[in-house]
C-alpha positions as CSV (number, residue, x, y, z in Angstrom):
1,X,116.9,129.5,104.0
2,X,118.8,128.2,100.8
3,X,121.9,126.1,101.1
4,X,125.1,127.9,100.3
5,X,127.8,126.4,98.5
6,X,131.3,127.5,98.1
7,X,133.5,127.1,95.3
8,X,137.3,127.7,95.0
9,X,138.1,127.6,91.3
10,X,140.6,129.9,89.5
11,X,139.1,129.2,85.9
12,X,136.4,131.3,85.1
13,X,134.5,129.5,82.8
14,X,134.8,126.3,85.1
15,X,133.1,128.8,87.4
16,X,130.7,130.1,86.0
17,X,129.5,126.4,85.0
18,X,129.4,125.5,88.5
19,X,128.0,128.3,89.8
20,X,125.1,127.3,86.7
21,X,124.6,124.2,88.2
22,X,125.0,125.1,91.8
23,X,121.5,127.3,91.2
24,X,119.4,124.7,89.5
25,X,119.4,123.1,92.7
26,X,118.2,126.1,94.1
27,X,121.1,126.9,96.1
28,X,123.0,129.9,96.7
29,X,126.9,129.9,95.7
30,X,130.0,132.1,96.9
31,X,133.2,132.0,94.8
32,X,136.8,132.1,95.7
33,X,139.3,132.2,92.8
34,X,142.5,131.6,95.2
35,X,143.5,128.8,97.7
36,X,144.3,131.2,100.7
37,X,140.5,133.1,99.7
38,X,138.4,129.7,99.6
39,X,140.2,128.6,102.9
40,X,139.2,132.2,104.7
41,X,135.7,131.9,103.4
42,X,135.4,128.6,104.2
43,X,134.8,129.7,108.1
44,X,132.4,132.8,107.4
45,X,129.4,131.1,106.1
46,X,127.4,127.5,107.0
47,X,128.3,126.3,104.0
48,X,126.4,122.6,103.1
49,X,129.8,121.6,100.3
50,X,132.6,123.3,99.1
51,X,133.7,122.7,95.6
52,X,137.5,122.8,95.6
53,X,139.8,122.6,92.9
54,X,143.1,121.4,93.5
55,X,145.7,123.4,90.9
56,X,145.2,127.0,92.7
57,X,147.0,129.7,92.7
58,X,148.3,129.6,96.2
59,X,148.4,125.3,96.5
60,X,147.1,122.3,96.2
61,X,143.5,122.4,97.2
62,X,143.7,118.4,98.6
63,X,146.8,119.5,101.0
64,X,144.3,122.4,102.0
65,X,140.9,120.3,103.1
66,X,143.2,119.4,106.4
67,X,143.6,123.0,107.2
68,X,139.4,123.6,106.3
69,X,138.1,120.9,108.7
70,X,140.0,122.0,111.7
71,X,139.0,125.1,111.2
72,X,135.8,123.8,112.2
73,X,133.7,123.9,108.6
74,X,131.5,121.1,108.8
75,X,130.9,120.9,104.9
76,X,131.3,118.3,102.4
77,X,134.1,118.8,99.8
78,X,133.8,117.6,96.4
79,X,137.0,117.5,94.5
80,X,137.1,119.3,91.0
81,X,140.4,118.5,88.8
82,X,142.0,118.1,86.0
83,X,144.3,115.3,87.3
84,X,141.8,113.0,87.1
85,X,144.1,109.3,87.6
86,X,142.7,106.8,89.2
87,X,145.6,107.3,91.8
88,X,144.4,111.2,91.9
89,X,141.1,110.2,93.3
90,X,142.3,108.0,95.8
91,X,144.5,110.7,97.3
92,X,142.0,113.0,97.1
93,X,139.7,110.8,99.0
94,X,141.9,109.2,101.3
95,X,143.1,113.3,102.7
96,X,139.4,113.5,103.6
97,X,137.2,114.7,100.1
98,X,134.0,113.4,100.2
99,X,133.8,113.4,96.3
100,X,136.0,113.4,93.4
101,X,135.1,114.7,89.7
102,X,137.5,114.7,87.1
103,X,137.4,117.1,84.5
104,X,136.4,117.9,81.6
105,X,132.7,117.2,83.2
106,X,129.3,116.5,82.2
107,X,126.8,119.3,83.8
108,X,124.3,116.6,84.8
109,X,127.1,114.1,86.4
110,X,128.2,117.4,88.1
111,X,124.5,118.3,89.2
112,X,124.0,114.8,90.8
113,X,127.0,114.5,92.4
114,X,126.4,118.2,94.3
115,X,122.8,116.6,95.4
116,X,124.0,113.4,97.0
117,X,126.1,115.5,98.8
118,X,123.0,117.8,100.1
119,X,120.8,114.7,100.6
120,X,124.0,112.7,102.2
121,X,123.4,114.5,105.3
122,X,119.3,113.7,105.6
123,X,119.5,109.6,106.3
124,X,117.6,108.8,109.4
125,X,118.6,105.2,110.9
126,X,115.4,104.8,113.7
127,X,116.0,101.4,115.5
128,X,118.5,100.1,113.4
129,X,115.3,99.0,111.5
130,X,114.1,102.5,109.7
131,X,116.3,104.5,106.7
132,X,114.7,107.0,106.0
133,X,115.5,109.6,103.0
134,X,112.8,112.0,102.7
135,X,110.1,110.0,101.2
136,X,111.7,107.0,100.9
137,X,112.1,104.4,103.5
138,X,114.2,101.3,103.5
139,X,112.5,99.0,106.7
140,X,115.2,96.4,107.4
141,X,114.0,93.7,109.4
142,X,110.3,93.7,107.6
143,X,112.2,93.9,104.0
144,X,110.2,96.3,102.6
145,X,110.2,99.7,100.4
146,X,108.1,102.2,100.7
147,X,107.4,106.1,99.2
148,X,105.3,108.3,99.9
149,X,103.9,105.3,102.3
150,X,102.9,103.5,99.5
151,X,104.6,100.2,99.1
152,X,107.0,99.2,96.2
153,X,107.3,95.3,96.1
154,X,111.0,94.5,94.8
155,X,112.8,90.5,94.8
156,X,115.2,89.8,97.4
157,X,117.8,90.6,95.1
158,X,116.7,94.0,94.6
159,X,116.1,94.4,98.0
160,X,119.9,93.8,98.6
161,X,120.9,96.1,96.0
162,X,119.1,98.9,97.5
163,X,120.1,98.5,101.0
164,X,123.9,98.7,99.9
165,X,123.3,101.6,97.8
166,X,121.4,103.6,100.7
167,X,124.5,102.4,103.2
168,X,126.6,104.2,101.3
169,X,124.6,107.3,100.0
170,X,126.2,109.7,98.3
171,X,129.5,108.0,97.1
172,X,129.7,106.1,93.9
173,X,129.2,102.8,93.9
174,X,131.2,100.3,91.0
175,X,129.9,97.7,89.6
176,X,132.5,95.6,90.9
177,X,131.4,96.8,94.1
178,X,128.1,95.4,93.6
179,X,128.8,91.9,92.3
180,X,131.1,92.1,95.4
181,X,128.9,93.2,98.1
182,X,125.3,92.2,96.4
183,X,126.4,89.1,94.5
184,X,128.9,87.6,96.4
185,X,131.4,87.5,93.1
186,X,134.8,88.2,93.2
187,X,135.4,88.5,90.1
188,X,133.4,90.2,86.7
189,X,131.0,87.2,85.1
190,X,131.3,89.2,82.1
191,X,127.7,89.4,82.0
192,X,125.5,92.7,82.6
193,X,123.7,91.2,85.8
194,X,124.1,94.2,88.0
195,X,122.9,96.6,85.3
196,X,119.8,94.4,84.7
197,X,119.2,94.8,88.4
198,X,120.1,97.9,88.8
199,X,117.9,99.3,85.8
200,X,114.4,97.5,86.9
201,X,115.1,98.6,90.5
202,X,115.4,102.3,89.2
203,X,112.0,102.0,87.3
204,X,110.1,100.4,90.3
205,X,111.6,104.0,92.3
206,X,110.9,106.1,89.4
207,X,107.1,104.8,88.7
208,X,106.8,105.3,92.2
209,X,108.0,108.5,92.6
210,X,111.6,108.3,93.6
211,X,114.8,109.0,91.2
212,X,117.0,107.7,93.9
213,X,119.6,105.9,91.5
214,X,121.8,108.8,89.4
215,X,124.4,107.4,87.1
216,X,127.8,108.2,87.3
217,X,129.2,107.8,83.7
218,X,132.1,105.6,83.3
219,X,132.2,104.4,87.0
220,X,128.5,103.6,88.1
221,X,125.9,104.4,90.4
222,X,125.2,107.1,92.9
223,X,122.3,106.8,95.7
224,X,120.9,110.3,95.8
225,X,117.5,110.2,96.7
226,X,115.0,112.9,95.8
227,X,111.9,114.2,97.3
228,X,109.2,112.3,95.1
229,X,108.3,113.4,92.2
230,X,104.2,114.7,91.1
């Protein structure tokens, strides 16, 4: 059974991309061009995300996402606006949207944003030792990658980078985040350390299989694993 995805946006064009992108992935997708419509529909179908803008006839589709979840939908809702301030996104994520895309938007930022959402769901913690996301596994305590069961040797440093990516799968990750969290720095070296990393980590997944690190232009890296590739 496909996934279903809903999207609420009154511009048609901005629809129609969506709905483009929505079905490379192989998944099916509703559309809703009114707040009060996407809210209804919201309820009447399993839906995996909702794509919501947030300037719809009828409201604000940020003030709405309270209304959606206690309605009970259980789906992930990526954020799709024009108002795309810095300050924007942090309302829109701290009301509860699990993603945030300004617009204008790039069709393949748009495309890997909508599968980390579908993946999000698919991490498997065994033992607090085991993160698994489909055929990549993350084993903690022994340190080591592996896909498709075969291994991938990374550094220590690498190793590091990946665990905090896969800890927060799905959202995007800064670079200040990184030299943060990974590096221990509190402040940007001014050097391109964590792309250096982040680049030969992605090629060790790729040869092996896995194009688990996406891009997200302009603010860094998303962890959105794929089933391995051949």
């Amino acid at each position: 059974m496909q996934d279903r995805i809903l999207i609420v946006e009154d511009d048609l064009e901005t629809a129609a991309t969506v709905r483009a992108v929505i079905e490379e992935l192989g998944c099916e997708a509703d559309h809703c061009d009114t707040l009060e419509a996407g809210v209804t529909a919201a309820f009447t179908q399993p839906y995996k995300v909702i794509v919501l803008d947030r300037m719809l006839p009828g409201g604000d589709g940020v003030e709405a996402m309270a209304r959606i979840r206690a309605g009970g939908s259980t789906a992930l809702i990526l954020i799709l606006s024009a108002l795309g301030r810095a300050a924007n996104r942090v309302e829109g994520l701290e009301k509860g949207a699990d993603d945030y895309l300004p617009k204008p938007f790039e069709g393949d930022e748009l495309r890997a944003r909508l599968r980390a959402l579908l993946r999000r769901g698919t991490m498997q913690v065994l033992d607090n030792d085991l993160l698994a996301f489909g055929d990549l596994e993350i084993r903690l305590k022994a340190r080591t990658v592996h896909v498709r069961r075969a291994h991938v040797a990374v550094s220590p440093k690498e190793f590091e980078l990946l665990t905090y990516f896969a800890q927060n799968a799905g959202q995007v990750v800064t670079r200040m985040q990184l030299l943060e969290r990974v590096w221990n720095l509190h402040f940007d070296p001014g050097t391109n350390v964590v792309d250096v990393h982040v680049g030969r980590l992605r090629r060790k997944l790729e040869e092996a299989g896995s194009q688990a690190i996406q891009t997200a232009r302009g603010e860094g890296y998303i962890f959105a694993p794929l089933q391995a590739l051949g």
